[in-house]
C-alpha positions as a LaTeX table, in Angstrom:
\begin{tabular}{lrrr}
\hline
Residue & $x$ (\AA) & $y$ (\AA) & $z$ (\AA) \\
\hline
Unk1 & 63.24 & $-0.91$ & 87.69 \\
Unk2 & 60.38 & $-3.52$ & 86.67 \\
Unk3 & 59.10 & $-3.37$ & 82.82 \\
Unk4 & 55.03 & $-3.37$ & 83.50 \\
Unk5 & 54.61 & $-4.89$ & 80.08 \\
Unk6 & 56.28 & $-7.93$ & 78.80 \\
Unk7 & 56.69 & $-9.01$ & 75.00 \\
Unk8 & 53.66 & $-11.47$ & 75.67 \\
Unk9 & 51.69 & $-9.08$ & 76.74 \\
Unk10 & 52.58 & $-7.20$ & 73.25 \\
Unk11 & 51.48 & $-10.27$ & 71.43 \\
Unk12 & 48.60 & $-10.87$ & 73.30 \\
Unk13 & 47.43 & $-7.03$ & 72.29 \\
Unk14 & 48.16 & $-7.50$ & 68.59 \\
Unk15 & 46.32 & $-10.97$ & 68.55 \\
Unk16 & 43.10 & $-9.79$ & 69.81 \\
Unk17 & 43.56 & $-6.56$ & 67.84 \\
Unk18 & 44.39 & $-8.62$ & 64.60 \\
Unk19 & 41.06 & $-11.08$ & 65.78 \\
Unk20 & 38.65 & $-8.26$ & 65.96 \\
Unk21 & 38.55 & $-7.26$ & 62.73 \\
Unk22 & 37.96 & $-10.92$ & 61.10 \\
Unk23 & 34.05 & $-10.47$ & 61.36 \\
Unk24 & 34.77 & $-6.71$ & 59.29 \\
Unk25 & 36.27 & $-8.84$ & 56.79 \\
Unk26 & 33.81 & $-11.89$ & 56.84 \\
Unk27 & 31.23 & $-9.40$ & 56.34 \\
Unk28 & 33.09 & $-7.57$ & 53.24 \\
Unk29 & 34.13 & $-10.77$ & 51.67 \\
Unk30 & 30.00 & $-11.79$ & 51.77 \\
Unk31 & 28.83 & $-7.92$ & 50.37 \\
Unk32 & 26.55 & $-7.99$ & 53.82 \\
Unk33 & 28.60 & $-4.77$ & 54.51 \\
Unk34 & 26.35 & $-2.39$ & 56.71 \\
Unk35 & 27.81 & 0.76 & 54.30 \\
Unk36 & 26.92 & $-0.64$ & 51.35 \\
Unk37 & 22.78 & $-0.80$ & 51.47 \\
Unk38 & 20.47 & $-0.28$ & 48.15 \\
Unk39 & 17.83 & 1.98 & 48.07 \\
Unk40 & 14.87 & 2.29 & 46.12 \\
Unk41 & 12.00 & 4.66 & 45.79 \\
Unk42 & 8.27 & 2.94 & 46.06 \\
Unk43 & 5.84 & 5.54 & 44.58 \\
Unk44 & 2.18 & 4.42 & 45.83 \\
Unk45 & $-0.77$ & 6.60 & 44.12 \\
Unk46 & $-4.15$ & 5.59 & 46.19 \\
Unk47 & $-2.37$ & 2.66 & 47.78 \\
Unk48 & $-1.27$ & 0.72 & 44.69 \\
Unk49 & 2.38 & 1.07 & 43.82 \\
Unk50 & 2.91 & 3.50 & 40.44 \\
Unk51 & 6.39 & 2.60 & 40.52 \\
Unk52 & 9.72 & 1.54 & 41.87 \\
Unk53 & 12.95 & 3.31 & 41.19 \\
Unk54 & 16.39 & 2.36 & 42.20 \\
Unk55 & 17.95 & 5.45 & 44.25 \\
Unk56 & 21.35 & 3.61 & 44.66 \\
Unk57 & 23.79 & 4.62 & 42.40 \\
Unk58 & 21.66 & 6.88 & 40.53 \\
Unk59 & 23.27 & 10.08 & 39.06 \\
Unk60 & 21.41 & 12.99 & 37.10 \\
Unk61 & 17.98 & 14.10 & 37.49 \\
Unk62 & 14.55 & 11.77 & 36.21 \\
Unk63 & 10.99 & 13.50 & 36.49 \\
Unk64 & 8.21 & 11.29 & 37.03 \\
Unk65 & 5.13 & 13.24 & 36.35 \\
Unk66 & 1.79 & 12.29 & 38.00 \\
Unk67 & $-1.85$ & 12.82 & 37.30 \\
Unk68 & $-4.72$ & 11.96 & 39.21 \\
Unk69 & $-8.35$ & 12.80 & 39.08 \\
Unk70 & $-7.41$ & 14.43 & 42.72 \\
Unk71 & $-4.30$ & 16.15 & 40.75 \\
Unk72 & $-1.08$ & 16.80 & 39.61 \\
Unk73 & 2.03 & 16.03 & 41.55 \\
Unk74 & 5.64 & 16.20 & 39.93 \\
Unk75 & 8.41 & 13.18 & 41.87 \\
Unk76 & 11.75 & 14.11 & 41.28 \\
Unk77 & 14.76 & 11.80 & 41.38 \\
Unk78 & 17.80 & 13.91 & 41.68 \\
Unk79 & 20.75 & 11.51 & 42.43 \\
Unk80 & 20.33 & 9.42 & 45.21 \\
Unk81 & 17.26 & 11.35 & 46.87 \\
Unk82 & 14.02 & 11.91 & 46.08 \\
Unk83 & 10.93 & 14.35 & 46.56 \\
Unk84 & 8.08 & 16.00 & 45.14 \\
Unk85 & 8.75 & 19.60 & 43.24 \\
Unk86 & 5.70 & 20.17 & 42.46 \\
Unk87 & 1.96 & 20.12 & 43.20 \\
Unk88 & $-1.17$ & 21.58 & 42.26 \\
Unk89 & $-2.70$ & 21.19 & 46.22 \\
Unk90 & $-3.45$ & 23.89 & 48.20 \\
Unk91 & $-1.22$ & 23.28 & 51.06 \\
Unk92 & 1.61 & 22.12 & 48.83 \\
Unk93 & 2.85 & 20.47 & 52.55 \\
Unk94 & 4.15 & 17.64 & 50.14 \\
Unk95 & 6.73 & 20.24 & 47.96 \\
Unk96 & 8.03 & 21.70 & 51.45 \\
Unk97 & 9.37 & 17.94 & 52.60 \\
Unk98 & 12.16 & 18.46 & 50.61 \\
Unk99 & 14.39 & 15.37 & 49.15 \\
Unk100 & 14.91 & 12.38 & 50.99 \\
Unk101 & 17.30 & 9.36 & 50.54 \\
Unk102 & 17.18 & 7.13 & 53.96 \\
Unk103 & 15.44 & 3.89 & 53.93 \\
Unk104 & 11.96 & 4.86 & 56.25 \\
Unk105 & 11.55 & 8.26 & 54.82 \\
Unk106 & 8.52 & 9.52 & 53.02 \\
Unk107 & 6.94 & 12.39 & 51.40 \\
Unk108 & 3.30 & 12.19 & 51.15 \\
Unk109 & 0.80 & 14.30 & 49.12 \\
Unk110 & $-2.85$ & 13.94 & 51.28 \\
Unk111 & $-5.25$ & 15.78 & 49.00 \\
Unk112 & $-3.47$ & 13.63 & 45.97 \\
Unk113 & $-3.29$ & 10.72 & 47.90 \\
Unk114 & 0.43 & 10.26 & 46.84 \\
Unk115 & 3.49 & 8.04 & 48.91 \\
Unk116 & 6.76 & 8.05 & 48.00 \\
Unk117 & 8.64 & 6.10 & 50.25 \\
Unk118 & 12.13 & 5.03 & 50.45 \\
Unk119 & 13.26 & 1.37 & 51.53 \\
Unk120 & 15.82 & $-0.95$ & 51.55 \\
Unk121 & 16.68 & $-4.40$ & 49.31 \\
Unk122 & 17.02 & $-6.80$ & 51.39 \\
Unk123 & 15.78 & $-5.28$ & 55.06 \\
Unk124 & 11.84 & $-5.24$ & 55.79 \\
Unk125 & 11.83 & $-2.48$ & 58.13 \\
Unk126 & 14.31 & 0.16 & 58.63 \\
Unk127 & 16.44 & 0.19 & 61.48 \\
Unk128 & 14.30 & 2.41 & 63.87 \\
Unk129 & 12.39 & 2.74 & 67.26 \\
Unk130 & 8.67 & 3.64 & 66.53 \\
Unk131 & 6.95 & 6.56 & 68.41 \\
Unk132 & 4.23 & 6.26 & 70.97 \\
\hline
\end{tabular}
């Protein structure tokens, strides 16, 4: 009876096994590791930025009230997520988006003219295919 594999063929496995896992390492000796991404909250009030707030990391709850001549609107930072709570519109469309934490999402406020938006350090766009 013939043995189908042979101890090179054993070594050959482990090398390239071993070898695949080197650009894993590169990138976790270099911090560009995919899993590890920082995230930050860009609140825009009539298209000028109100303020920035890191998301990464963050633990408890911060309320960031604000008041426009269109209105009230209450941002919530609630770990690593945020969203609006509350809003004195009459569709409150903005309070029903709920919290978000990916780099892209948004919860806007129309009648406030309110955009909080969460990115990314170190990426310009987020990793998605636009809609047509």
């Amino acid at each position: 009876m013939k043995h189908i594999i042979k101890k090179g063929d054993i070594v050959l496995i482990i090398t390239l096994l071993v070898l695949s896992f080197i650009p894993e390492g590169i990138f976790y000796l270099t911090g560009n590791d995919a899993s590890v991404s920082r995230t930050y909250a860009v609140i825009q009030v009539d298209g000028k930025v109100y303020k920035e707030v890191p998301l990464s990391g963050h633990h408890g709850t911060d309320v960031i009230p604000i008041q426009t001549e269109e209105g009230y609107n209450l941002v919530v930072i609630q770990d690593e997520s945020v969203g609006i709570t509350e809003a004195d519109c009459p569709d409150k469309i903005c309070i029903s988006e709920g919290f978000v934490s990916k780099p892209g999402a948004t919860v806007v406020c129309l009648p406030h003219k309110v955009l909080v938006e969460v990115k990314s350090a170190g990426d310009d766009e987020p990793d998605v295919i636009p809609a047509h």
